[in-house]
N, CA, C and O of each residue as an XYZ file, in Angstrom:
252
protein
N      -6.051     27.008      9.880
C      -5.520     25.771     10.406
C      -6.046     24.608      9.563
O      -7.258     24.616      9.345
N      -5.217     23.472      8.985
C      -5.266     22.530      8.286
C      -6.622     21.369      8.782
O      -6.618     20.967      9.945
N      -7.374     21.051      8.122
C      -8.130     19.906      9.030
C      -7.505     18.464      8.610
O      -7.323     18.093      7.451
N      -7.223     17.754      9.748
C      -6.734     16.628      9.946
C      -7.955     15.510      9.680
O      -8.869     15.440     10.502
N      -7.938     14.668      8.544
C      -8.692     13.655      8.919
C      -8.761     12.405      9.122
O      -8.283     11.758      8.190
N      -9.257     11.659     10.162
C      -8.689     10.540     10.559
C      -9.507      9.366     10.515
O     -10.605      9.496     11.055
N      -9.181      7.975      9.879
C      -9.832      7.338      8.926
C      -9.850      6.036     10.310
O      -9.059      5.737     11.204
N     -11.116      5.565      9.896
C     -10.780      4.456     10.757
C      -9.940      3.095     10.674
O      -9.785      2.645      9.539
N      -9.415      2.430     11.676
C      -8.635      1.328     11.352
C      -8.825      0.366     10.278
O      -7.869      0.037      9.574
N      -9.831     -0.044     10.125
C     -10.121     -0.789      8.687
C     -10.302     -0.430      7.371
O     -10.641     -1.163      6.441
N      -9.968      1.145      7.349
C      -9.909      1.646      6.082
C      -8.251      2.123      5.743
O      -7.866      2.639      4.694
N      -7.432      1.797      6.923
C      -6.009      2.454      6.655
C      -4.973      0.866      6.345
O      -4.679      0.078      7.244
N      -4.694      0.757      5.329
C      -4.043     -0.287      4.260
C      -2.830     -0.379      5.123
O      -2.093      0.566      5.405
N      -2.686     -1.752      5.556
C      -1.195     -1.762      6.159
C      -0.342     -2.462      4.567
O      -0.797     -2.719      3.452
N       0.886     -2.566      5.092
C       2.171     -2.120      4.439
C       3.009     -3.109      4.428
O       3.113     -3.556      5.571
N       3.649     -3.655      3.691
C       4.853     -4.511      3.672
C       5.866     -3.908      2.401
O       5.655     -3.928      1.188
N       7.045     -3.365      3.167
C       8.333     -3.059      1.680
C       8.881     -3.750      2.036
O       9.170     -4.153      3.163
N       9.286     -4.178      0.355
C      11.078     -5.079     -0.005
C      11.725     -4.403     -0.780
O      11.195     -3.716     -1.652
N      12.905     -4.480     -0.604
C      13.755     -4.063     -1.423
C      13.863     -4.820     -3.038
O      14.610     -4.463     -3.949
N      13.267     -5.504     -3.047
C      13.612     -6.469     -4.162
C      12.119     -7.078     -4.591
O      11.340     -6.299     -5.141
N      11.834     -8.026     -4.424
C      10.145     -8.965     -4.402
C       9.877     -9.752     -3.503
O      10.288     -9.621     -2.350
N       9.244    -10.559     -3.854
C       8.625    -11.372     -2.894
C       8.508    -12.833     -3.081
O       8.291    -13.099     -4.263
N       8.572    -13.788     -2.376
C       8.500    -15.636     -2.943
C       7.126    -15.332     -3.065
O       6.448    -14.306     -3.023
N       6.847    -16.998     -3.291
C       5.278    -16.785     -3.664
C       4.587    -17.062     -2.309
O       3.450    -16.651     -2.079
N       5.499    -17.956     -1.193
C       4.310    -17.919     -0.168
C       4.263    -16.952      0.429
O       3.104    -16.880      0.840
N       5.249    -15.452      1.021
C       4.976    -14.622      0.961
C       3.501    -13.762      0.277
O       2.612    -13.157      0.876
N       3.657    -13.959     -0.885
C       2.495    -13.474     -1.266
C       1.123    -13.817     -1.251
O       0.112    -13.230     -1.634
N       1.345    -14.965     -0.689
C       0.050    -15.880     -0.647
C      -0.404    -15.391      1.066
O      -1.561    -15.157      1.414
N       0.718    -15.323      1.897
C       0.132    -15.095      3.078
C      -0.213    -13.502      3.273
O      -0.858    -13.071      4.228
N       0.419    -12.553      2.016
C      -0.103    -11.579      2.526
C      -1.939    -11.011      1.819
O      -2.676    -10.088      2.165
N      -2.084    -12.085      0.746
C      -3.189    -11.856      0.181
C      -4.303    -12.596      1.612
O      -5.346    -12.073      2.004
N      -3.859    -13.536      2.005
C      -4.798    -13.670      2.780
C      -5.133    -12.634      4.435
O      -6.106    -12.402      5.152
N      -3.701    -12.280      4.404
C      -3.773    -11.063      5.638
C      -4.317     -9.963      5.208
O      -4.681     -9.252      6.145
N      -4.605     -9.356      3.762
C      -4.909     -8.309      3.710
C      -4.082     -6.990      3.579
O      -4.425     -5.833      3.821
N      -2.680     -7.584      3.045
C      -1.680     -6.883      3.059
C      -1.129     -6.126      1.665
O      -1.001     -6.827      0.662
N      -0.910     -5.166      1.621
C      -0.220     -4.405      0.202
C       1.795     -5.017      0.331
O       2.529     -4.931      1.316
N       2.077     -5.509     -0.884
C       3.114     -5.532     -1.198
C       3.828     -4.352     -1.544
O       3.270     -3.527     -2.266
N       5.171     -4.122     -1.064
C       5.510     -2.885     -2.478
C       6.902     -3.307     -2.282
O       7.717     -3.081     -1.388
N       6.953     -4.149     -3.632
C       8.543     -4.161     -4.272
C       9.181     -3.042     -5.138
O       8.659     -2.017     -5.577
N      10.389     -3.489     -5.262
C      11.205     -2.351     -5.901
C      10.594     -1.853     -7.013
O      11.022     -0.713     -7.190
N       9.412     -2.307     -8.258
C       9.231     -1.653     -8.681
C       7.641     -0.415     -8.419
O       7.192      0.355     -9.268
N       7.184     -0.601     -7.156
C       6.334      0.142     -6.626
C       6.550      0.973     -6.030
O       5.873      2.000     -6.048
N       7.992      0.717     -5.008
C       8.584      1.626     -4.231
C       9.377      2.878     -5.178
O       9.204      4.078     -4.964
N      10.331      2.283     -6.325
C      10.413      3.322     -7.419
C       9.261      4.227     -7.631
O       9.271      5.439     -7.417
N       8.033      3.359     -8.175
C       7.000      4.563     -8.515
C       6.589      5.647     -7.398
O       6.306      6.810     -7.683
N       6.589      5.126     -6.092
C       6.126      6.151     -4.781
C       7.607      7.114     -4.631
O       7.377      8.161     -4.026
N       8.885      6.976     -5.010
C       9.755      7.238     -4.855
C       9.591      8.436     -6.070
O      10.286      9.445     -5.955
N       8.907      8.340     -6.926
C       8.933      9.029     -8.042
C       7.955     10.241     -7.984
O       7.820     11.018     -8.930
N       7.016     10.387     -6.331
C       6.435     11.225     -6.467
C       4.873     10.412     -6.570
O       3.987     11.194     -6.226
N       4.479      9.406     -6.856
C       2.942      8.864     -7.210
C       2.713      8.468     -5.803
O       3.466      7.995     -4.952
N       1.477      8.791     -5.797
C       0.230      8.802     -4.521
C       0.228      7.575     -4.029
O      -0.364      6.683     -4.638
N       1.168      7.222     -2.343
C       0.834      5.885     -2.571
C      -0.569      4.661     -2.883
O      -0.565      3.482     -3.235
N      -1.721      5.683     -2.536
C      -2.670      4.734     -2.762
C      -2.965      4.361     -4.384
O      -3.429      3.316     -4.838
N      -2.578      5.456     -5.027
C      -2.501      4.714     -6.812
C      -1.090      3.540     -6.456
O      -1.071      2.580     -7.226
N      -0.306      3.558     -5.707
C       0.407      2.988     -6.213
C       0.272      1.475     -5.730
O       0.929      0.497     -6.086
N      -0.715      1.564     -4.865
C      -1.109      0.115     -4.236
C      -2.597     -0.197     -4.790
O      -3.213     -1.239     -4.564
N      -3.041      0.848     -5.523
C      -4.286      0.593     -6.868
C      -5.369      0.568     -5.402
O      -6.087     -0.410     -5.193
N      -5.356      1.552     -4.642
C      -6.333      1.447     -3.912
C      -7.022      3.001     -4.168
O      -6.424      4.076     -4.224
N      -8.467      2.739     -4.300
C      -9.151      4.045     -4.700
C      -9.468      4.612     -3.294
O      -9.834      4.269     -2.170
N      -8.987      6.046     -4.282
C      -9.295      6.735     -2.887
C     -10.470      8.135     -2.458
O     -10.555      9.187     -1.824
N     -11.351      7.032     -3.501
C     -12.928      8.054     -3.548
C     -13.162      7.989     -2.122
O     -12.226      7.541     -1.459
N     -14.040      8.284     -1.608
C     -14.706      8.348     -0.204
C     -15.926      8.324     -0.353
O     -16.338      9.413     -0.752
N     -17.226      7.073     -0.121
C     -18.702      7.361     -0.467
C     -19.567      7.456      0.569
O     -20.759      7.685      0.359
């Protein structure tokens, strides 16, 4: 049986997709929320098979 592991709330990256990009205050409010963008060309790369956390450049060592 698989072990499930479950990360706590402040380590699990919330999410915003667009189909397209983003204005800039958009991006300004999500840098201050703490938020991952993923425009069309990020969503391509996760679409392509890449890990979303490379694809939001978040490491995913564990220390």
């Amino acid at each position: 049986m698989p072990t499930t592991l479950t990360l706590p709330r402040s380590l699990v990256p919330s999410v915003m997709i667009g189909l397209n990009s983003f204005t800039a205050p958009a991006v300004a409010f999500a840098e201050k929320q703490h938020l991952h963008l993923v425009d069309r060309e990020r969503l391509a790369r996760r679409g392509a098979g890449h890990h979303l956390y490379d694809v939001l450049g978040i490491d995913r060592t564990v220390t």
